[in-house]
N, C-alpha and C positions, 0 to 999 in steps of 0.2 A: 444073382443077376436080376431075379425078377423083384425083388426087394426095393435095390438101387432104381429101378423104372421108379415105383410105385412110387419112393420118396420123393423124383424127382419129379414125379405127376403131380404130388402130394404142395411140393414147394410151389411150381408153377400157376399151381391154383390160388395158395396163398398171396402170389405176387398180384394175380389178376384183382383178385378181389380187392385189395388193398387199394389200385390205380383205379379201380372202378369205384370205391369208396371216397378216394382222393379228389375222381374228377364230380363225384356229386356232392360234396362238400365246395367246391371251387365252386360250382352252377349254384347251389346255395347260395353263397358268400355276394357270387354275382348280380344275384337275383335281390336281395336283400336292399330296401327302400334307404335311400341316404338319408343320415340320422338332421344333418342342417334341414334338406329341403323336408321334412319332418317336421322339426320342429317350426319354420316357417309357415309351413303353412297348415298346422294346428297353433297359430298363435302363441306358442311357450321360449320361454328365456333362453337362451343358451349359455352354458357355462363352459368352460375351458380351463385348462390346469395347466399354468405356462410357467417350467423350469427351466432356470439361468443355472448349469451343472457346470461344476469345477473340482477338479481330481476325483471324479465319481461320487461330489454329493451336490447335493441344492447351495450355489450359493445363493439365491433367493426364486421364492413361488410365492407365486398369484393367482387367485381364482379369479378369473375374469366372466362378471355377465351382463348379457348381452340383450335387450330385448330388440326385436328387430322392426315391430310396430309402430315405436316411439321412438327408435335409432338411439338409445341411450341406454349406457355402461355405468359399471361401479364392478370395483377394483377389492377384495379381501387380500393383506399381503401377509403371507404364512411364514413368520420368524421359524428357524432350522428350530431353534434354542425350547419351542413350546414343549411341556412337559407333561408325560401323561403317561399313564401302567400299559408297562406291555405284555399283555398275557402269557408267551412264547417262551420270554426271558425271566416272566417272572418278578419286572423288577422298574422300577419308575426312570427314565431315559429321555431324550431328547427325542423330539418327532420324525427329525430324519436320520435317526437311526435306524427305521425302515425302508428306509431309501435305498433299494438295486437297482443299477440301470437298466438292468436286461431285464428286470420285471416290477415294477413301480405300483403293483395292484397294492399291494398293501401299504404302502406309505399312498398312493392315491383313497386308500378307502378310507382312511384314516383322517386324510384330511377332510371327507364330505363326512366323519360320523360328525369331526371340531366345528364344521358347520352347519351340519342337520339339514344337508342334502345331498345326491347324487352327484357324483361328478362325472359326467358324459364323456368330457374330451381332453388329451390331454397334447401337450406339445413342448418339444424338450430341446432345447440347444447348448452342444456343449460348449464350453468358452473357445475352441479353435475355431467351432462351424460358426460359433455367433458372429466371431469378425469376417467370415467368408459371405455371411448372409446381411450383413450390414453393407459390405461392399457390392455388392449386388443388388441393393438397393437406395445406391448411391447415397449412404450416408444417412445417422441420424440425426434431427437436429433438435437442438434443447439450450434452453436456458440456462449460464450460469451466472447466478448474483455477483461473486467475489473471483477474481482469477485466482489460480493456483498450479503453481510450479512442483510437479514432484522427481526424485528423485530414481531412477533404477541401475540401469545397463546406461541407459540414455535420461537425458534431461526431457519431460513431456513439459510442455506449457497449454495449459487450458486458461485461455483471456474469458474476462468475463465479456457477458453480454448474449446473444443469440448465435451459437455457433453451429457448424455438424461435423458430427465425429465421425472420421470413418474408421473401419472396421480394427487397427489397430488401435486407434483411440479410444474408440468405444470401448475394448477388452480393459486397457488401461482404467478408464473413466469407473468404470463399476466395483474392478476389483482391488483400485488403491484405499487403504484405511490408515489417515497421520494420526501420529502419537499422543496429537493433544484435541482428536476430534471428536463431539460428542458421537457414540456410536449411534442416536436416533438420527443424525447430519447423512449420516452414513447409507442409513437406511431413507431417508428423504431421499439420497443424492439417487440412488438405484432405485427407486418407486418410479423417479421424473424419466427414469430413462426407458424405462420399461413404457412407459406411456410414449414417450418418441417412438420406442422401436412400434408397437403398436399402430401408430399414427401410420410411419413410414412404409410397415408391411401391405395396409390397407391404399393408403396411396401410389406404391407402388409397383403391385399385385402384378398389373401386365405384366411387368418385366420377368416374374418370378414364373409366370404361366404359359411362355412365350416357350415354343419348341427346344431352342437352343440351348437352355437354360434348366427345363422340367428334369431333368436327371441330374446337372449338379444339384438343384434344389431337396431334391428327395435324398441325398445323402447326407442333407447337409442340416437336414429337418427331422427329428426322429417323431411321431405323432402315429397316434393310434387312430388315424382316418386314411382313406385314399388319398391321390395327386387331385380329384375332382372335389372331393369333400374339402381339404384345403383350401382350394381355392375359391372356393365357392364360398367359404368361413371369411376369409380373408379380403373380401371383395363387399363383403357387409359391413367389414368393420374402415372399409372407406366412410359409411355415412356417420363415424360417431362423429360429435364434438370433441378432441378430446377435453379441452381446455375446463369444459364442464361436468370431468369424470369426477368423481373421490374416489380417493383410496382407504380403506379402512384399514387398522393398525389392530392386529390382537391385543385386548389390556388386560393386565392380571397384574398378577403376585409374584416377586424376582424370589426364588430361596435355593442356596446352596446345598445340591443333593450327589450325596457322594462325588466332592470335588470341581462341581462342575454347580453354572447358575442355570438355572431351569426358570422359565418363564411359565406361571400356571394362570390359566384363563378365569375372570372373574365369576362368581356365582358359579364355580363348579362349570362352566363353558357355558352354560344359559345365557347368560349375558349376548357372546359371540352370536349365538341360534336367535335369538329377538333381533339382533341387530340387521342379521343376512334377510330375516324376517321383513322387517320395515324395511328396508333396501329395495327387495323385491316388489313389495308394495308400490314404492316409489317409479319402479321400473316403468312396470306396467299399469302407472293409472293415468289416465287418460284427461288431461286438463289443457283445455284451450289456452293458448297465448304461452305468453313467454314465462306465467307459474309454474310450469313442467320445469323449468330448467332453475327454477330461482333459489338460492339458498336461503332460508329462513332466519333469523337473528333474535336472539336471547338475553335476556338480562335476569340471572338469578340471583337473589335475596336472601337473606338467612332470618327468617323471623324467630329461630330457636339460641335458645341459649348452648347449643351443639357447637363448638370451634371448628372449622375447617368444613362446615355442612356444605357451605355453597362451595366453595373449590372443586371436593368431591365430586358433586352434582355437576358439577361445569364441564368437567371431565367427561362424565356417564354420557352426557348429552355431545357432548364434542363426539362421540363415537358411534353415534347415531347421526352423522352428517349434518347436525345446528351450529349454528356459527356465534359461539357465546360471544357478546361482544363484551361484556361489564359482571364482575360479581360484587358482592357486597353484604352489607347486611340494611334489614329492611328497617321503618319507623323506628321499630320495638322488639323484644325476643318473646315477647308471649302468644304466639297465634297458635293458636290451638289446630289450625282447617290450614292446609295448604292451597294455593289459590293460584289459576292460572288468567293473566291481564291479557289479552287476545287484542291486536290492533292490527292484524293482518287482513282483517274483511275476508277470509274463506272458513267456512264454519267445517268445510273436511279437513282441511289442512291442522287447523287447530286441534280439531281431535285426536288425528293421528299421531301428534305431540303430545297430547292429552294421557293414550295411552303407554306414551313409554313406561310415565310412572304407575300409569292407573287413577289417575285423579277426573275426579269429575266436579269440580267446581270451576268452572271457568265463568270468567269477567266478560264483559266484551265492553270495549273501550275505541270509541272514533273521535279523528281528530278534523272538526269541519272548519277549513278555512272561510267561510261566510260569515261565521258566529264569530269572528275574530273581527279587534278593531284597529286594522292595519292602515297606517300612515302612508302616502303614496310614494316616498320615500325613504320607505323602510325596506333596510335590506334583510328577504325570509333566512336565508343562510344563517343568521344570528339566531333561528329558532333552535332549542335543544332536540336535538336525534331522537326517537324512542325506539324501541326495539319492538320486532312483529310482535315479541310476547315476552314478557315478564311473570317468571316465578317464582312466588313467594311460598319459601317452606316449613311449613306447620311441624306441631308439635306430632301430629299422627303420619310423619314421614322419618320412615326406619332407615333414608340411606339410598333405597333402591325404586320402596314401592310408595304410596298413601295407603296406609291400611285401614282405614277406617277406626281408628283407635283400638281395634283389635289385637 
């Protein structure tokens, strides 16, 4: 008998401790500085991990970041299909083959090692809650170039032009793929929308935060922040533009590994890490006037007798947010020095171009209309366009970098 006490002395104690451990872990947790108004006000980016889930995988993620300084974003979108060793298994796999709903750390860590950073926050909707959470905030609205009729249960019609999807359209709108569509159309058509729903969470945040509403919205939101962290996130991303987001696309190598196409990032994922790199940069640097927001324009050259150098390169640079307007090839194919033509008038702007490839020979090239002998009749529009900056690529350019003939 005295035994049975002791145990039950013995349990009782164990329970206390536990609830006593539980309630100072809760006081903890409570006590713990919210990571948004953190990073606010230590002036740092915010990043977010925003999954669009269907039958318990990613039909598409985004690292969304965020500086809040400058109110301006740029968008990484994370193809499922990206290819890379999984230590666990053993064996080369698709990315979100890490993907668990009920614990996402490892496919979350995985996506910050692809872009050689942390990833803070993350935020998940599944395809049922996403048209619960669309409707609830009355709809999102987007652009569509072409209308398009598809077929399922029912006949959907999306008319072209400016519409808003609600919450069953939306579900429709992302996850139809026709038979003769390019799959990058695909991946466009669900970038544009993810930037709507984006838009519309930030602009219509009250709603989402208003009493009536804070409990469906938390079931309906799965996110590793509180209801106050939430919203507090979502209330910043009222000030983007979005109109002047980019979205960055993983670029690599397509190759068929055991049955399946694997998408593998260029230069071993370097590439992707410079790119997130300058992005960042971009974020948060600090320029007067309407240069903060302006996309820069390119004209690359091939001064080599290399076939397909400037395409390549047009590409490298389209992924680093330039807006190639023209390739070609340059005078002649024998330049030995690779050479950057600069007519944009910002001597940082240019460098930071400069350094994509590592080149340090820049031009600088202005175009003064006083020194011009303009007829008072003469319409300027007839003048030829030039580009902020024109690259001509030398014989000491391997593709990636200027090496110095090294």
């Amino acid at each position: 008998m005295k035994r049975v006490r002791t145990d039950a002395s013995l349990l009782l104690l164990i329970i206390i401790v536990v609830l006593l451990g539980g309630g100072v872990f809760f006081v903890f947790r409570s006590l713990r500085s919210d990571p948004i108004e953190d990073a606010l006000s230590q002036d740092r980016v915010i990043n977010t991990l925003f999954i669009i889930e269907k039958d318990g995988k990613p039909l598409c993620s985004y690292v969304l970041f965020y500086y809040p300084s400058t109110k301006r974003a740029t968008v990484f979108d994370i193809p499922g299909e990206v290819g890379l060793i999984i230590p666990r298994i053993n064996r080369v796999d698709r990315i979100d083959t890490l993907y668990d709903p009920q614990r996402i750390s490892a496919f979350e860590g995985e996506i910050g090692s692809l872009l050689g950073i942390e990833v803070n926050n993350f935020v998940i909707f599944t395809m049922e809650n996403l048209g619960k959470i669309v409707d609830l905030i009355e709809g999102v609205e987007i652009f569509i170039p072409t209308a398009v009729e598809i077929y399922d249960e029912s006949p959907i019609l999306f008319p072209s032009g400016v519409i808003r999807l609600d919450g069953d359209k939306a579900q429709a709108y992302i996850t139809y793929e026709l038979p003769e569509e390019d799959p990058e159309l695909t991946q466009f058509r669900r970038q544009r929308f993810f930037l709507g729903l984006i838009k519309s969470l930030g602009e219509k945040n009250e709603i989402l935060k208003s009493p009536r509403v804070v409990r469906l919205c938390q079931s309906f939101i799965k996110a590793n922040m509180n209801q106050h962290t939430r919203v507090r996130l979502f209330d910043e991303y009222a000030g983007i533009d979005i109109d002047r987001v980019g979205i960055h696309s993983i670029g690599g190598i397509s190759r068929v590994v055991s049955g399946q196409t694997l998408l593998f990032p260029s230069y071993d994922g370097n590439l992707i890490k410079e790119i997130v790199r300058q992005a960042l940069g971009s974020l948060t640097r600090q320029v007067e006037g309407a240069v903060s927001e302006r996309i820069f324009t390119v004209e690359v050259l091939n001064g080599t007798a290399t076939a397909g150098l400037a395409g390549r390169t047009a590409e490298l640079l389209r992924g680093f947010g330039y807006d190639v307007i023209s390739i070609g090839n340059a005078d002649r194919n024998d330049y030995e020095a690779t050479e950057i033509i600069d007519r944009s008038g910002y001597e940082d702007i240019v460098k930071t171009f400069a350094e994509v490839i590592r080149c340090q020979n820049i031009q600088y090239e202005s175009l003064d209309l006083n020194e011009l002998e303009i007829e008072p009749d003469m319409n300027l529009q007839n003048f030829e366009y030039k580009s902020d900056f024109t690259l001509v690529l030398g014989r000491d350019f391997n593709g990636r970098y200027v090496t110095d003939g090294q």
